[in-house]
matplotlib code that plots the C-alpha trace (Angstrom):
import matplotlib.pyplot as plt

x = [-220.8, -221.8, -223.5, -226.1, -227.7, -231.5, -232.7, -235.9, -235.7, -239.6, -240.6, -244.0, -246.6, -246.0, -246.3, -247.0, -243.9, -241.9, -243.6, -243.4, -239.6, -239.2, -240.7, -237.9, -234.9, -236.0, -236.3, -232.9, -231.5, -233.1, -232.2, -228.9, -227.4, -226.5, -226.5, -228.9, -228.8, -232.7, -231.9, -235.6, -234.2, -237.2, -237.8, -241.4, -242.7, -243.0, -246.8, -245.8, -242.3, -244.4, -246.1, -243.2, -241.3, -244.5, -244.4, -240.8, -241.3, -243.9, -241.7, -240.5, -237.7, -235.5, -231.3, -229.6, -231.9, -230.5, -233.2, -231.5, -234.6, -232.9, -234.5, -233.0, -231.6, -229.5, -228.8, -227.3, -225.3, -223.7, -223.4, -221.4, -219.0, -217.9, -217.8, -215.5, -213.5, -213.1, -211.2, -213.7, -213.4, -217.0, -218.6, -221.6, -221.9, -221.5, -224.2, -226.7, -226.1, -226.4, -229.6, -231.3, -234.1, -236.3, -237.1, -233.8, -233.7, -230.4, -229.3, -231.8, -230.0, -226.4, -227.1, -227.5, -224.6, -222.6, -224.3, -224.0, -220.5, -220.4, -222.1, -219.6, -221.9, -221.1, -224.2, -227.2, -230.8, -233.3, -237.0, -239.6, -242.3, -245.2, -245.0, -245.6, -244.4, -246.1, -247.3, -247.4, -250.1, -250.2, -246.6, -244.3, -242.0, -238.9, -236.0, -233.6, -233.5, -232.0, -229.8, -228.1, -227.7, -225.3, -224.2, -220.3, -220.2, -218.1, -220.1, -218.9, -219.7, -223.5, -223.9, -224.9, -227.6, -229.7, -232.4, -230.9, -227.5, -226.6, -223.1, -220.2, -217.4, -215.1, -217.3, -216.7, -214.6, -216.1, -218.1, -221.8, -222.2, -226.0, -229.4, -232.8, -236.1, -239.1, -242.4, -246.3, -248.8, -249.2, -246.8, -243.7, -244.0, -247.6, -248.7, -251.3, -254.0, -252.2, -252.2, -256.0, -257.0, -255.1, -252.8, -251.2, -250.4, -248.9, -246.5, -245.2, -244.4, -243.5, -240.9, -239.3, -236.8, -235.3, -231.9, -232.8, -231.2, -233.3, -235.3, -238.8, -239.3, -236.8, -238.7, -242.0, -240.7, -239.5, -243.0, -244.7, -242.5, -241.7, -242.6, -245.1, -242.3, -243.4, -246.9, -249.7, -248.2, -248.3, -245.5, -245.5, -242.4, -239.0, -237.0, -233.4, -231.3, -227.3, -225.8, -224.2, -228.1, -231.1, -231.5, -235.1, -236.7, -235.5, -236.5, -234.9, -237.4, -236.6, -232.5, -229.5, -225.9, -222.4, -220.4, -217.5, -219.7, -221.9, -218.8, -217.1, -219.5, -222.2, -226.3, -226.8, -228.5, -230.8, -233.6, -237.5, -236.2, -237.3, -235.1, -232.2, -231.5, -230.8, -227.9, -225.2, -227.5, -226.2, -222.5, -223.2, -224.5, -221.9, -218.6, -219.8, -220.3, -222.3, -225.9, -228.9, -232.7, -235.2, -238.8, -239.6, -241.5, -242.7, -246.0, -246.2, -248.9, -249.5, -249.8, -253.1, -250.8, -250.7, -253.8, -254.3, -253.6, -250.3, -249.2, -250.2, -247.9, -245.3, -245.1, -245.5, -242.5, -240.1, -241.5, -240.4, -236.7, -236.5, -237.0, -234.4, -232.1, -231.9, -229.9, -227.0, -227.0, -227.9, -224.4, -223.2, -224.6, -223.1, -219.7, -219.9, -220.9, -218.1, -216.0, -217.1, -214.4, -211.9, -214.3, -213.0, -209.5, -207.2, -209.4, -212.7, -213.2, -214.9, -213.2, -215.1, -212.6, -213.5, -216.9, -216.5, -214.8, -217.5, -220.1, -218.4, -217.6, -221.8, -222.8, -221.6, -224.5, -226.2, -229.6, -231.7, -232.9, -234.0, -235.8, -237.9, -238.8, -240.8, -242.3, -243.4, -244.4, -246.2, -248.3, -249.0, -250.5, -252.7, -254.3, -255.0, -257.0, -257.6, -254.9, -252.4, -253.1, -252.7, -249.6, -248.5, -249.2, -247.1, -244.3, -244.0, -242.1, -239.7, -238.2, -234.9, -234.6, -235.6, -232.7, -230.3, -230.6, -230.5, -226.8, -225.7, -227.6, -224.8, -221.9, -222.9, -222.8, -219.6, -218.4, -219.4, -218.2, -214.8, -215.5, -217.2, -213.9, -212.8, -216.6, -216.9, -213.8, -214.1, -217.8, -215.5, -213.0, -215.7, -217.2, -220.3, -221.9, -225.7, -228.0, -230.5, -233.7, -233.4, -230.6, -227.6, -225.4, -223.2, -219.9, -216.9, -212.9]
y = [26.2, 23.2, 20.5, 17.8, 15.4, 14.7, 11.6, 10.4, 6.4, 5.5, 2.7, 3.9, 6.8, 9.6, 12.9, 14.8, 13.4, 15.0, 18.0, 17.8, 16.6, 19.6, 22.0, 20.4, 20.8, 24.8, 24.9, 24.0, 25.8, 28.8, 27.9, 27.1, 28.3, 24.8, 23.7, 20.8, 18.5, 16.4, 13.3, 11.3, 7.7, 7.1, 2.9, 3.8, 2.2, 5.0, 6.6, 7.2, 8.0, 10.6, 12.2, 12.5, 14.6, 16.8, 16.9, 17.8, 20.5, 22.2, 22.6, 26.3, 27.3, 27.7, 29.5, 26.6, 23.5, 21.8, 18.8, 15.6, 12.6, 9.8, 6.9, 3.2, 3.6, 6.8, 5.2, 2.0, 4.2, 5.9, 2.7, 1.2, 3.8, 3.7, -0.2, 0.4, 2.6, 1.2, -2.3, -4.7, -8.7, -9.1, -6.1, -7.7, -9.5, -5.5, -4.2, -6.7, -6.1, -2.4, -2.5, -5.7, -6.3, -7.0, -4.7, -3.9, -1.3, -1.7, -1.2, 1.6, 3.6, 2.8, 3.9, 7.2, 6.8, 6.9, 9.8, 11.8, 11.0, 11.9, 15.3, 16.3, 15.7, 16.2, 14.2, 11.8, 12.6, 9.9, 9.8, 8.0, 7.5, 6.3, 9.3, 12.7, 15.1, 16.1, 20.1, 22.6, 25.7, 24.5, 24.4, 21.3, 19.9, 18.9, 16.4, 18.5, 20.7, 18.7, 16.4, 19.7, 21.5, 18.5, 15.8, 16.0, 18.4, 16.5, 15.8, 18.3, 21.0, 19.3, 20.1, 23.5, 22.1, 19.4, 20.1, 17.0, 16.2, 12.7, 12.1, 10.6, 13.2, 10.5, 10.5, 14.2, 14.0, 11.8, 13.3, 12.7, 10.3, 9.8, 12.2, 10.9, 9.9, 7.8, 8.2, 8.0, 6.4, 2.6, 0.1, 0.6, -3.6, -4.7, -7.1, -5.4, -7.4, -10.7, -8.7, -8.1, -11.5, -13.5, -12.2, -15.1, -16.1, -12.3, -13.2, -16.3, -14.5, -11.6, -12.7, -15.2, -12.0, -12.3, -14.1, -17.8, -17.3, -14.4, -15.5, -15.1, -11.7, -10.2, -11.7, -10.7, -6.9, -7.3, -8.3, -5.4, -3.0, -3.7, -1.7, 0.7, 3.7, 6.8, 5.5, 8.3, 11.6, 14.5, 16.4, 19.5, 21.1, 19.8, 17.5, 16.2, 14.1, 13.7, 10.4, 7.1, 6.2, 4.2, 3.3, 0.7, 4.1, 5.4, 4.9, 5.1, 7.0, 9.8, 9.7, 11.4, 10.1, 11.5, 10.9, 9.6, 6.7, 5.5, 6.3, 3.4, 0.8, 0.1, -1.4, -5.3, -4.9, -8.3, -8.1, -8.4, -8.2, -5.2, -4.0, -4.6, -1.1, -0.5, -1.9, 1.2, 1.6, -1.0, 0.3, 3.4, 2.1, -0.4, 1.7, 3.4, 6.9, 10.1, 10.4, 12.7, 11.5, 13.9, 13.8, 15.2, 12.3, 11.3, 9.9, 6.5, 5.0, 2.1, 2.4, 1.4, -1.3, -3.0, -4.2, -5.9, -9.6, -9.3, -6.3, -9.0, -11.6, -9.7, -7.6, -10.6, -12.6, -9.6, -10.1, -13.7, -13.1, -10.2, -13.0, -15.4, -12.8, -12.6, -15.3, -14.0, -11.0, -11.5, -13.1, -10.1, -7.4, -9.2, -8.9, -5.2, -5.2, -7.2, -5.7, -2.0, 0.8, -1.5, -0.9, 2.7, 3.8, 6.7, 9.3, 7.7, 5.9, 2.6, 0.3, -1.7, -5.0, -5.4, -5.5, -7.2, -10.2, -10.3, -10.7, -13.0, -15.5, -15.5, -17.1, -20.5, -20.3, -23.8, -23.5, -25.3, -22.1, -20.8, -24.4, -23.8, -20.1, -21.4, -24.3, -21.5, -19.2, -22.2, -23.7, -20.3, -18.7, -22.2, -21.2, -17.6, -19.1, -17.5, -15.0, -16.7, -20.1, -19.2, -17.7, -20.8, -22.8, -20.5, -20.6, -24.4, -25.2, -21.7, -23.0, -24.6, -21.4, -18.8, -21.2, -20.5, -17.1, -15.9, -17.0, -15.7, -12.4, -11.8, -13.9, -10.6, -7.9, -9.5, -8.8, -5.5, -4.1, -5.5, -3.6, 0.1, 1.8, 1.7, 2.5, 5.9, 7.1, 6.3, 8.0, 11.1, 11.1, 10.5, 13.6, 12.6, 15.3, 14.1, 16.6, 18.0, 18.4, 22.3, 24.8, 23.9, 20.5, 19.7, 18.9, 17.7, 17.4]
z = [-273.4, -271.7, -273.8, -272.5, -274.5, -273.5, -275.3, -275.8, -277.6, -278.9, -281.2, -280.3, -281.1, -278.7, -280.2, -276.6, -275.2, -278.0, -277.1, -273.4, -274.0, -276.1, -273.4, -270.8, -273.6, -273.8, -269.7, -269.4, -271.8, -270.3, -267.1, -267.1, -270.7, -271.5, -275.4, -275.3, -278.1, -277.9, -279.5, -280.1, -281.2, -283.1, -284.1, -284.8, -288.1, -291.6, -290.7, -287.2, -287.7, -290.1, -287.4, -285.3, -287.7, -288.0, -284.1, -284.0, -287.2, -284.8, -281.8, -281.0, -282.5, -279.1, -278.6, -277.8, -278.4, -281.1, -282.0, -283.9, -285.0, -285.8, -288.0, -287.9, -290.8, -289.8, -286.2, -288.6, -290.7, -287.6, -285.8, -288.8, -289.2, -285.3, -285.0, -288.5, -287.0, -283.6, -285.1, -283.3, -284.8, -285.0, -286.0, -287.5, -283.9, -282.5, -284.8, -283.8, -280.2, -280.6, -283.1, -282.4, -284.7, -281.6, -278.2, -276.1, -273.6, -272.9, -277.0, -277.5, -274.6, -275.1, -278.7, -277.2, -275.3, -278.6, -280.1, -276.8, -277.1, -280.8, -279.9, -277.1, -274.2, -270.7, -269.6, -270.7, -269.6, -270.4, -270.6, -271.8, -274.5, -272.2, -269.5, -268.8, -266.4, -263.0, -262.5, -259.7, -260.2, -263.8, -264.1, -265.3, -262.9, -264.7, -264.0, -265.3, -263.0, -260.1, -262.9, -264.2, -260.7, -259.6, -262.3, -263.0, -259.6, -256.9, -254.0, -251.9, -254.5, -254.9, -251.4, -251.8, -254.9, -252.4, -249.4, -248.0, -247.6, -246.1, -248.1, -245.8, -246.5, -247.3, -250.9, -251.1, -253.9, -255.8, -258.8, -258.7, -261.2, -261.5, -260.4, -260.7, -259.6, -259.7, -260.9, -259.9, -262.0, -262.7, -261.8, -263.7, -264.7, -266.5, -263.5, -261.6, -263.4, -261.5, -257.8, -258.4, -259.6, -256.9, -254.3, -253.6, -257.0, -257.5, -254.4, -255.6, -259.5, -258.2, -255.9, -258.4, -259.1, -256.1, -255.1, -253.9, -250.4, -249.5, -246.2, -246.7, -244.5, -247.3, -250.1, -248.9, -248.6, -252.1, -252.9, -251.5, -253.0, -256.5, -259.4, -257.4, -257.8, -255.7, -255.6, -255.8, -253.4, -256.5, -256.2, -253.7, -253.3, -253.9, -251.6, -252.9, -251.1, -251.8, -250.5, -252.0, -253.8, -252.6, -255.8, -255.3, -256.0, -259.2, -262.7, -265.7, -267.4, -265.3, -264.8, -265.6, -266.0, -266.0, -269.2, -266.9, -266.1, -269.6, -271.5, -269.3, -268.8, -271.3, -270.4, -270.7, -274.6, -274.2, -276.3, -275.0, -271.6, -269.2, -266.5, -268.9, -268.8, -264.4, -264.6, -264.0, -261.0, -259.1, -260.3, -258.8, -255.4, -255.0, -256.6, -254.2, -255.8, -254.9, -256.7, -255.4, -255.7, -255.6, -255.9, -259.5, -260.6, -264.0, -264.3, -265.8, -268.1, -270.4, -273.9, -275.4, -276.7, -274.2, -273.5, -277.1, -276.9, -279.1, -276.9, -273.8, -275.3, -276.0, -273.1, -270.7, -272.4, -271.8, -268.4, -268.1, -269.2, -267.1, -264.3, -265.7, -266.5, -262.4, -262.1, -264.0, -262.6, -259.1, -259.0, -260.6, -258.3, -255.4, -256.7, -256.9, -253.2, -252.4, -254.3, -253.1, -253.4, -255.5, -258.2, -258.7, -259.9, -258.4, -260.0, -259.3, -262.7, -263.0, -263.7, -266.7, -266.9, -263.6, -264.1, -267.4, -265.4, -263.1, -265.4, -267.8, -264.3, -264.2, -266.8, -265.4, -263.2, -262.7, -264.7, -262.6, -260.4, -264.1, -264.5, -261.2, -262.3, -265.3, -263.4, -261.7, -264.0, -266.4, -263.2, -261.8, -265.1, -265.7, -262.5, -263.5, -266.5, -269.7, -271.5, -268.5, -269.4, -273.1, -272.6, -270.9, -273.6, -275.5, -273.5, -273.0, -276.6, -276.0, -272.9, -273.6, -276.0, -273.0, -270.8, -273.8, -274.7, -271.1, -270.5, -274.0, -273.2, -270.5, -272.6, -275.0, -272.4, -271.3, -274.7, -275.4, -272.1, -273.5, -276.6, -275.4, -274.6, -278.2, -279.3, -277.4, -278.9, -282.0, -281.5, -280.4, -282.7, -285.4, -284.3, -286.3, -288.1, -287.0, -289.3, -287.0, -287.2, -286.3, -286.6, -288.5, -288.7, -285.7, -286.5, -284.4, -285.5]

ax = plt.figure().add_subplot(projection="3d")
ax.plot(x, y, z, "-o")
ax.set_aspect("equal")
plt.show()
């Protein structure tokens, strides 16, 4: 039987997404009598983690939903024993990368890109703490459904699986490496406060994630479409397209991967940085491999979190590395453009050293278009007044550490590309007994 793993990290309260996460595990299960292991990679603090055990008690007992929640301090333990086993020189280094004490959407995914692999999964299918699912006539919509009808299918098999089918034959071979979708709801990044306040200062923020040479018509279209997803059109009836992706409208909080790709190339794990996590996106687009976006979106919301002043702070400095992270991998995404078909072997494999060599070349980038974005950023926010100012004053003594810790962010992810190979099969070979939270222990020679 086919297994998938569908993973839901949280550091967060969210017991109605493990419910609603549970209800998708059983609808595909039920739909297309795979074994699907529900990994909730759970970094919530001892009350909530509580409630989420409670939450994950009370979901129905379901053939062939095995349910594994995983605490820090089991994800450690497991991380341990395959950075032992895999021989790595610095496996403190490794450890840190892959459980940061700080935020990292990038670690908190490629940690389930281990235990997928530890489990026997064919595919990864990643949600979200802070979103729901759309219904029709009362009924969810789920991902799943389009992410298991093609993933690991070559592209000339997905055909048949899609209402739209746009794929040069020349990709036909190729296995479709990735499925998803975007979502509705509020913009995916916490700046819609900025747009309303002044439109002009939004622009000039905004647009510092764009490569410098852009001309200004292709900055200002950047502008206008960042971080609204699908925007408000609830969801109808389905519409699925099959082609080498479009990826400006997919999410990762509603995306599926092919083990063939995650267990290659790993996520960039900086910490307090969002967007870390899109990176295999761009492989996929530029590789170039078959994908299929559809139109099951999630619905995104923020977290009453959010709107304290800490969750301000913090959510606006992951904001800021997110734009000086740009110009390391701006650098980088060009080279997969350039570098197109050459980055796949004979049997369609990425090739990771590749990619490794491209990223490690990047952080010799001249820092000076990072010095310009915080100008930026600091004389822009004074103007907004208030929190903005505030977190100005913040920022201004963090700076040279910001400048630092954005080119080691990437001298890491150079490294740990270097190092995933050996990490997914010693995950494998492992075969990790990961007690679940349902059902009996899973257990792999």
């Amino acid at each position: 039987m086919r297994r998938i793993c569908l993973t839901l990290p949280t550091n967060r309260a969210c017991t109605p997404a493990i419910a609603d996460v549970g209800e998708e595990a059983a609808d595909a299960a039920g739909e297309f009598g795979v074994e699907v292991h529900l990994l909730i990679l759970d970094s919530s603090e001892v009350s909530t983690f509580a409630d989420h055990a409670k939450a994950v008690d009370e979901l129905p007992a379901v053939p062939n939903v095995i349910v594994h929640h995983l605490d820090e301090g089991r994800q450690r333990d497991f991380l341990r024993e395959v950075i032992e086993r895999s021989g790595h020189a610095e496996p403190e280094l490794l450890l840190d990368l892959m459980l940061p004490d700080a935020v990292s959407y990038g670690a908190c995914t490629n940690r389930a890109f281990l235990l997928a692999a530890a489990l026997g999964c064919e595919s990864i299918h990643r949600r979200d703490s802070d979103s729901g699912y759309q219904t029709l006539d009362g009924t969810p919509v789920f991902p799943v459904h389009h992410e298991l009808l093609s993933l690991g299918r070559t592209g000339a098999d997905a055909a048949d699986g899609v209402t739209e089918n746009t794929l040069d034959p020349v990709h036909g071979r190729k296995p479709v490496s990735m499925v998803g979708g975007s979502f509705v709801g509020e913009l995916s990044v916490d700046v819609s406060e900025i747009k309303e306040a002044d439109p002009g200062i939004y622009h000039d923020v905004v647009s510092l994630w764009a490569p410098p040479e852009w001309p200004a018509e292709e900055v200002q279209g950047l502008v206008q479409e960042s971080f609204i997803g699908a925007g408000t059109e609830p969801f109808s009836v389905d519409r699925s397209v099959l082609d080498v992706p479009d990826i400006w409208r997919l999410d990762m909080c509603n995306i599926g991967f092919d083990r063939e790709l995650y267990e290659r190339v790993p996520l960039p794990p900086a910490t307090d940085t969002i967007g870390s996590d899109y990176f295999l996106l761009h492989v996929v687009r530029h590789a170039p491999l078959p994908a299929v976006v559809h139109n099951r979106h999630i619905v995104n919301f923020y977290t009453a979190e959010r709107r304290t002043d800490s969750g301000f702070t913090a959510y606006q400095m992951r904001f800021v590395k997110f734009l000086l992270s740009m110009l390391y991998l701006h650098p980088v995404y060009f080279d997969l453009e350039e570098a197109g078909p050459a980055l796949l072997d004979p049997q369609h494999h990425v090739r990771a050293d590749t990619i490794a060599g491209f990223v490690r070349r990047s952080t010799s980038e001249d820092r000076a278009e990072n010095i310009r974005r915080l100008d930026v950023i600091d004389r822009r926010y004074r103007q907004l007044g208030g929190r903005y100012a505030e977190f100005a004053d913040h920022l201004m003594p963090l700076r040279q550490d910001l400048l630092d810790r954005a080119q080691v962010d990437m001298e890491h992810f150079a490294l740990l590309i270097d190092a995933w190979r050996p990490l997914v099969a010693a995950s494998r070979a492992i075969g990790q007994t990961i007690a679940p939270s349902n059902g009996p222990s899973i257990g792999r020679a």
